[in-house]
N, C-alpha and C positions, 0 to 999 in steps of 0.2 A: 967653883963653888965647893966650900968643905959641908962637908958630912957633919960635922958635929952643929955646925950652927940649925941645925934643921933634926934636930932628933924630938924637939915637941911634937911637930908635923908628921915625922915618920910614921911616928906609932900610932896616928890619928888616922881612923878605919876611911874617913871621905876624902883625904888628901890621897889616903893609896890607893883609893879606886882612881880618883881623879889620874894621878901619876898613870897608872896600869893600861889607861884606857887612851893616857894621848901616848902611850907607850906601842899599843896596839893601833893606831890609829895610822901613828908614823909609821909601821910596817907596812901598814895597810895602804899608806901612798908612797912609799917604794916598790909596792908591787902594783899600783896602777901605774906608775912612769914607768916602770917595764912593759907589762904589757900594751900600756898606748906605742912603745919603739919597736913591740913586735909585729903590730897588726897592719895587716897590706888592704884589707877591705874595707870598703867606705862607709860600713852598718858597725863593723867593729870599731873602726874611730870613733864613730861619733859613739858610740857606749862607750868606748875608756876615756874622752874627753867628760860626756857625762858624769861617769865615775871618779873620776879624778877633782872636776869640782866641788861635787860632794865634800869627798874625802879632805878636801883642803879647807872646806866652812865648816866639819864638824873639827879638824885641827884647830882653827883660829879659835872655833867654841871654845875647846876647851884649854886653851893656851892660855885664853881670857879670863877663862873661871879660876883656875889656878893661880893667874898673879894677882885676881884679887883677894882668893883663898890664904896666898903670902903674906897680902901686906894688909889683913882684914877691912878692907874697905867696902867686901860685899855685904849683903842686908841677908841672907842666909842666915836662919834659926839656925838649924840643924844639919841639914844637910846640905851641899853644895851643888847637887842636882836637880832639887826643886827648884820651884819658880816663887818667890818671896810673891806676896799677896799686897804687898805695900806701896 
């Protein structure tokens, strides 16, 4: 993906939080696949399996909101965070 076809969106303050946050997100499920491959206890599995699903539905959230944030076909006034009313 180049860089310049996407400089409207850049500068747009809800696509970088968007960006920031599946940015953080994705850290945040490579440090539950680690910790689920370090735990030997059967109370800690099942919290990093937990965790880990989580972390992978608020991914797809926002994977989702993003490509429709792309290719405008969400119903989003203003921000991409809200819940449209419609």
């Amino acid at each position: 993906m180049l860089r310049f076809f996407h400089t409207e969106k850049a500068n747009d303050k809800n696509y970088t939080l968007l960006m920031n946050d599946l940015h953080q997100t994705a850290q945040e499920l490579r440090d539950a696949y680690c910790n689920l491959g370090n735990a030997v206890e059967p109370d800690l599995i099942d919290c990093y399996i937990y965790e880990l699903n989580s972390v992978q539905m608020r991914y797809k959230f926002l994977l989702a909101s993003i490509k429709r944030y792309e290719t405008k076909e969400d119903s989003y006034a203003k921000n991409p965070l809200e819940v449209s009313e419609s």
